[in-house]
C-alpha positions in Angstrom: 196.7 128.6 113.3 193.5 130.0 111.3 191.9 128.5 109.0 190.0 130.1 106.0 186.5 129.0 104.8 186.1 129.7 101.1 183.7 132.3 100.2 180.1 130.6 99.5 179.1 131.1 95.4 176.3 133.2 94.9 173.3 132.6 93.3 174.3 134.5 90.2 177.4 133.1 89.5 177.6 131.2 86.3 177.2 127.1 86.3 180.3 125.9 84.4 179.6 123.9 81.5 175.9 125.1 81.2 175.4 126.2 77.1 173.5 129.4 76.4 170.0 129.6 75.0 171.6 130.8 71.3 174.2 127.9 71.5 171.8 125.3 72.4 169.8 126.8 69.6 172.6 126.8 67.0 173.1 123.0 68.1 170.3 121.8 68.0 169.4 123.6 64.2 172.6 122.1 62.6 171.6 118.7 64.4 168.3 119.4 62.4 169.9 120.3 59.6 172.1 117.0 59.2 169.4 114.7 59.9 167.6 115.8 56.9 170.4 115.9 54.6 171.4 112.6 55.9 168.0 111.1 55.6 166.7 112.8 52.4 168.7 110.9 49.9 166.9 107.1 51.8 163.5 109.3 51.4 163.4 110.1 47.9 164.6 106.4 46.9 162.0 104.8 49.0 159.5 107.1 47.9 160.2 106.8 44.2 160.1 103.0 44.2 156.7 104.0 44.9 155.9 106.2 41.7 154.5 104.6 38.5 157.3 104.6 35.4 155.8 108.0 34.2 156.3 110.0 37.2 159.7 108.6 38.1 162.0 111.6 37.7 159.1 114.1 39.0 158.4 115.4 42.2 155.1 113.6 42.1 156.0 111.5 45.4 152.2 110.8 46.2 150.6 110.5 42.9 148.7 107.1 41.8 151.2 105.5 44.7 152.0 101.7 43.6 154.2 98.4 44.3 154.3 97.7 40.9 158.1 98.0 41.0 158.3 95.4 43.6 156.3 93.1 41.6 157.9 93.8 38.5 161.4 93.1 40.1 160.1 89.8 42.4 158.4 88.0 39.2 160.4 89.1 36.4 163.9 89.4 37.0 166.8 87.1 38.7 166.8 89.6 41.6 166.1 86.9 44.4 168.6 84.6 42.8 171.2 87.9 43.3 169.9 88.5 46.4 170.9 84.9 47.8 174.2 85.0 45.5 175.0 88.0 47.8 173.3 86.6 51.0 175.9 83.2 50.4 179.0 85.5 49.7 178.3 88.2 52.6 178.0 85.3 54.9 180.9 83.3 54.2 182.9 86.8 53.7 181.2 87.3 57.7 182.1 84.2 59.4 185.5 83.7 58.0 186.5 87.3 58.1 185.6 87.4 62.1 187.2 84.0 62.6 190.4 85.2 60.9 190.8 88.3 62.0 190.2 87.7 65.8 192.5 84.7 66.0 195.1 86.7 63.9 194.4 90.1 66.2 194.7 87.8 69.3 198.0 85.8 68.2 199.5 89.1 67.3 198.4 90.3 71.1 199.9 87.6 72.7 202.1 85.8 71.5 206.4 86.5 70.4 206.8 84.7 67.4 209.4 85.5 64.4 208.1 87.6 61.4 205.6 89.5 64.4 206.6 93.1 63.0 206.7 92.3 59.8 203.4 91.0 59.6 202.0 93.7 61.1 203.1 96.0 58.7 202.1 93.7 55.9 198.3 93.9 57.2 199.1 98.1 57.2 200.4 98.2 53.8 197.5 96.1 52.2 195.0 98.9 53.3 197.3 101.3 51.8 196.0 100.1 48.0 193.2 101.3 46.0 190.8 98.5 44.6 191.8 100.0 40.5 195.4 98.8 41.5 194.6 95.2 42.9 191.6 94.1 40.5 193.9 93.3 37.8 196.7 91.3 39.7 193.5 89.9 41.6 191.5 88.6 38.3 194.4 87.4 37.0 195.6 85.5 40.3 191.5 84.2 40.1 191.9 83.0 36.6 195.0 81.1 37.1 193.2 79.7 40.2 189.8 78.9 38.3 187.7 80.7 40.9 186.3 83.4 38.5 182.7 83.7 38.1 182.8 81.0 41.2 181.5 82.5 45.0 184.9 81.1 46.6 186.5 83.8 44.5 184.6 86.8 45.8 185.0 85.5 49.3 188.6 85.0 49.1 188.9 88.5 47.5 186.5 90.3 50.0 188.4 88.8 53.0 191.8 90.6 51.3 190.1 94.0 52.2 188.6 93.1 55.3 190.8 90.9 57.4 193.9 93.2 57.3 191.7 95.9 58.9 189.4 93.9 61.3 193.0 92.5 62.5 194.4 95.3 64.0 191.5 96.6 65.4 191.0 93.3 67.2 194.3 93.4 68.0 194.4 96.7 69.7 190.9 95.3 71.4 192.9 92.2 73.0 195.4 94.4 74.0 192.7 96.0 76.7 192.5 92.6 78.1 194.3 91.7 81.1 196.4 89.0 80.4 195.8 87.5 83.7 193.0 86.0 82.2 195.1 83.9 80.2 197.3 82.7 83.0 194.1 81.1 84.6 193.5 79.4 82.1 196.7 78.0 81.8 196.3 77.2 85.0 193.2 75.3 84.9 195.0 73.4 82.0 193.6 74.9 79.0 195.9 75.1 76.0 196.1 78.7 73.8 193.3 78.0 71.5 191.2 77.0 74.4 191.8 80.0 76.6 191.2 82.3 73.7 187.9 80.4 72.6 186.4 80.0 76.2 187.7 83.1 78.2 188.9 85.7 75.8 186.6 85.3 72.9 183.0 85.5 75.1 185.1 89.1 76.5 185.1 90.7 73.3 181.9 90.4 71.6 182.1 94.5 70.8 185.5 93.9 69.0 183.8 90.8 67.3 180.1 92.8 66.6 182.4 95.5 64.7 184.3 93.2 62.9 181.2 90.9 61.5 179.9 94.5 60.7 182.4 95.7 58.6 182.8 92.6 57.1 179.5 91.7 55.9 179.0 95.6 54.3 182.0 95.1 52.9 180.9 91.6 51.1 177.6 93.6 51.0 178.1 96.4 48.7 181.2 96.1 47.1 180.5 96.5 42.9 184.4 96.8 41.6 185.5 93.1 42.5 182.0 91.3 41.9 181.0 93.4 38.4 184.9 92.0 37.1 184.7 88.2 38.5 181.3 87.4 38.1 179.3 86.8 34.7 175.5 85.8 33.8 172.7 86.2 35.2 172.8 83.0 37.9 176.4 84.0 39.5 175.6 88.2 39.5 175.5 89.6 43.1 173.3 92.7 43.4 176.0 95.1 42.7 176.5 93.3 39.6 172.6 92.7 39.3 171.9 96.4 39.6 173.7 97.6 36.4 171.3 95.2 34.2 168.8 98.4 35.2 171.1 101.3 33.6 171.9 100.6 29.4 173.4 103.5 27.4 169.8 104.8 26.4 168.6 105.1 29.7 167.5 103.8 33.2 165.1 102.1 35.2 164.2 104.0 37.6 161.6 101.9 39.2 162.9 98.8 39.4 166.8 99.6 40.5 165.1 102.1 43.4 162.7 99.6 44.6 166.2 97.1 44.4 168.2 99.5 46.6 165.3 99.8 49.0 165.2 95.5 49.5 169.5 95.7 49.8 169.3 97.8 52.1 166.9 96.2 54.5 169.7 93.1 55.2 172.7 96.1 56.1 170.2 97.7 58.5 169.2 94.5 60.5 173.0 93.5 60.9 173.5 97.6 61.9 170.7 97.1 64.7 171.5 93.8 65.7 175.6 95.4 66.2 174.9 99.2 66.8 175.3 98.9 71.0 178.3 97.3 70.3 179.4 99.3 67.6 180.9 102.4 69.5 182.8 99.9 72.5 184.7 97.8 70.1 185.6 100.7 67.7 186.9 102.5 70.5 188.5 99.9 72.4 190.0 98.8 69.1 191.6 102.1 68.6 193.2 102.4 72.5 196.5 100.7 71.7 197.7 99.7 68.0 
């Protein structure tokens, strides 16, 4: 019986899965490419809260460079008062909407109960909706309610559009967890509340970092819901705060870019404090449905 050796590659032969200099070239230009158009529209906000009234629909990025428009917006406008009117709602809209949605996801994981299927396409449908449909059965549910121009409102309403969502991708995220782990706790006594709190809960901090994410942007810049519910200057969010800077004879430039520049600073520091988890519990999430 012979055995056959396979012919050793040469030192020509083509390395699979190396990219050729004009590919790598082409990649790398349209990487290039997006990163500016992604980060121009940040850059010309940031750098015209930086212009003077008089320059602020020019080109004139570095001329007589000033933070008047901070000032102006700090000391004489309710803008910090919108600012923690949106802080208070994003928070609440956070911590409820994460509670919610993982204890929903994981009862929906594990447990047979009647009704299972049907709520599951109930949370599927809801997304299925466009906000110029709901805000009027909303308001008027609000109204009846007395929650209009109240913060309970907007949390209530905000945790319509991000629960349903959050739910099934938590769901889906349980479902990667061996249910073993739940059988020990049994075991060691625990009852289902405790075993999800002390064993599955600490297990899916990525499902739980997406889900406070999309949550508080949601709370963060939504303007639909909170320019309809809320009134006067003491119960505006910023969305609703913003529009005080645009009137029917024109726009503030200044002030509502230096504004956008300050909102934005709290939705960057909850996208670094969740980005490593970001793409785990997305794509766990999305493994089983």
């Amino acid at each position: 019986m012979t055995t056959t050796t396979p012919a050793p590659q040469t030192l020509n032969a083509p390395i699979r899965g190396r990219r050729s200099p004009l590919a790598s070239v082409g990649l790398h230009l349209t990487l290039i490419v997006a990163s500016v158009i992604a980060v121009f529209p940040v850059l010309w906000v940031l750098l015209t809260s930086l212009k003077p009234a008089k320059f602020a629909t020019t080109t004139d990025f570095f001329k007589e460079t000033t933070f008047e428009n901070y000032t102006n917006l700090l000391n004489d406008t309710p803008f910090l008062t919108w600012f923690g009117n949106s802080l208070l709602v994003a928070g609440l809209t956070t911590v409820l909407g994460v509670f919610v949605s993982a204890t929903t996801g994981y009862a929906v994981s594990r447990f047979r109960f009647p009704g299972k299927r049907g709520l599951m396409w109930t949370l599927l449908v809801t997304q299925m909706f466009p906000v110029a449909v709901l805000i009027v059965p909303i308001y008027n549910i609000m109204a009846t309610m007395g929650l209009l121009n109240q913060p309970v409102g907007l949390v209530i309403t905000y945790l319509t559009i991000a629960v349903p969502f959050c739910a099934w991708m938590m769901k889906g995220f349980f479902d990667t967890i061996p249910r073993e782990i739940d059988e020990s706790g049994y075991v060691d006594g625990l009852n289902p509340f405790g075993t999800f709190w002390r064993l599955i809960l600490p297990l899916a901090k990525p499902g739980i970092a997406v889900t406070a994410f999309y949550s508080f942007i949601t709370a963060w810049g939504e303007v639909a819901y909170a320019s309809a519910f809320m009134v006067g200057d003491e119960n505006l969010t910023l969305a609703g705060g913003l529009q005080k800077f645009v009137n029917q004879y024109g726009a503030q430039w200044g002030p509502m870019s230096a504004a956008s520049v300050l909102i934005a600073v709290p939705a960057a520091l909850v996208f670094l404090f969740a980005q490593r988890h970001l793409v785990t519990g997305m794509s766990a999430g999305a493994v089983k449905g």
